[in-house]
C-alpha positions as CSV (number, residue, x, y, z in Angstrom):
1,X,-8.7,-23.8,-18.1
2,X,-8.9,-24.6,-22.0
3,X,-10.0,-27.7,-21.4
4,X,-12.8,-27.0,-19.0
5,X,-13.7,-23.9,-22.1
6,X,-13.3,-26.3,-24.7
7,X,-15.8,-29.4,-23.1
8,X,-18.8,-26.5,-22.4
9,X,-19.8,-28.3,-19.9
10,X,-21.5,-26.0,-17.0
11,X,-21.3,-28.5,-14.2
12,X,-17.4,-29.0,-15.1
13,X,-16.8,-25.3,-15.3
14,X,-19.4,-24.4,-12.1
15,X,-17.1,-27.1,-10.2
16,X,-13.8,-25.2,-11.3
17,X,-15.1,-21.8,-10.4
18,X,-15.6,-23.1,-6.9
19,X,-12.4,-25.1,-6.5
20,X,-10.6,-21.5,-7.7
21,X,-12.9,-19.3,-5.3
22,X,-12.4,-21.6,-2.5
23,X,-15.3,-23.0,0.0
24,X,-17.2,-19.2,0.5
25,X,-17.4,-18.0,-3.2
26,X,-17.5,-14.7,-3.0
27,X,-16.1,-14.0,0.6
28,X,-13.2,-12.4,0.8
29,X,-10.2,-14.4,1.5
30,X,-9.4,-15.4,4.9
31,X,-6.1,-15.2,6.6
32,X,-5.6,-18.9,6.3
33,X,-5.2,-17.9,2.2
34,X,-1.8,-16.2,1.9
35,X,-1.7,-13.4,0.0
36,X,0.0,-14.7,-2.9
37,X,-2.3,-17.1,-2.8
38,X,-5.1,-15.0,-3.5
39,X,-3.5,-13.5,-6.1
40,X,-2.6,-16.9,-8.1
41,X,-6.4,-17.9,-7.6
42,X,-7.3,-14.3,-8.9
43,X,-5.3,-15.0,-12.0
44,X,-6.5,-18.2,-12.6
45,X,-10.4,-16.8,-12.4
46,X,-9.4,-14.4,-15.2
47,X,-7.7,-17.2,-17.4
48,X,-11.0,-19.3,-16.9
49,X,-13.1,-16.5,-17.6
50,X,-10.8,-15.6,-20.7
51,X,-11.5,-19.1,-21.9
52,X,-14.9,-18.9,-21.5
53,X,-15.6,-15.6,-23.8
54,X,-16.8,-14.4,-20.0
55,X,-14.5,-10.9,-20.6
56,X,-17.4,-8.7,-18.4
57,X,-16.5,-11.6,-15.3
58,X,-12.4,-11.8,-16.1
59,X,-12.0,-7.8,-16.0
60,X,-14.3,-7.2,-12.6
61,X,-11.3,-9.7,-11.2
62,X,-9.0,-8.4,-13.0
63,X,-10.0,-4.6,-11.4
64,X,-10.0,-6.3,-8.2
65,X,-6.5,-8.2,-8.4
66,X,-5.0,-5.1,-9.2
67,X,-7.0,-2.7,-6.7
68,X,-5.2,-5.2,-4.2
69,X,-2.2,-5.1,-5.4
70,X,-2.3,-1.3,-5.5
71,X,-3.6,-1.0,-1.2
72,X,-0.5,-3.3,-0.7
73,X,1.8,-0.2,-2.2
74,X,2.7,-2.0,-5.2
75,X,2.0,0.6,-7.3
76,X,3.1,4.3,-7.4
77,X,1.2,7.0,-7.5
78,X,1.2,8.0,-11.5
79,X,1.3,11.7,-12.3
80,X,-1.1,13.0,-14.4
81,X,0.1,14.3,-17.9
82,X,0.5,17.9,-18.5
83,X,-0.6,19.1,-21.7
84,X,1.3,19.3,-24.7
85,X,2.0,23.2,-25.5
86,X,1.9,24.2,-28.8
């Protein structure tokens, strides 16, 4: 990831992007792409975006890695904070 930030190069950086986002960039996974597997490449996009000053690009995955991880129950439900009484 550093490297490909560091050389600048678009082409170098264009081919990464597709390596991490498979052969149908933008399509979701399919089921031949485990789970965990999605999740890995997910992180990897936001490193590479990191890297690249691209921070719009690594949150929008970022929001998506963790809306996924959230439908697959990883989360709990969060209460919301009651107000401090005076």
């Amino acid at each position: 990831m550093d490297l490909v930030a560091k050389e600048n190069d678009s082409a170098l950086t264009q081919q990464l992007t597709q390596h991490l986002q498979g052969p149908q960039a933008g399509a979701a996974p399919g089921p031949a792409l485990a789970a965990d597997d999605a999740s890995k490449t997910s992180t990897y996009l936001v490193l590479l975006y990191m890297a690249l000053g691209q921070h719009e690009e690594a949150a929008e995955v970022a929001v998506g890695l963790a809306r996924r991880a959230q439908d697959a129950g990883n989360y709990k439900v969060s209460c919301p904070r009651q107000p401090a009484q005076s």
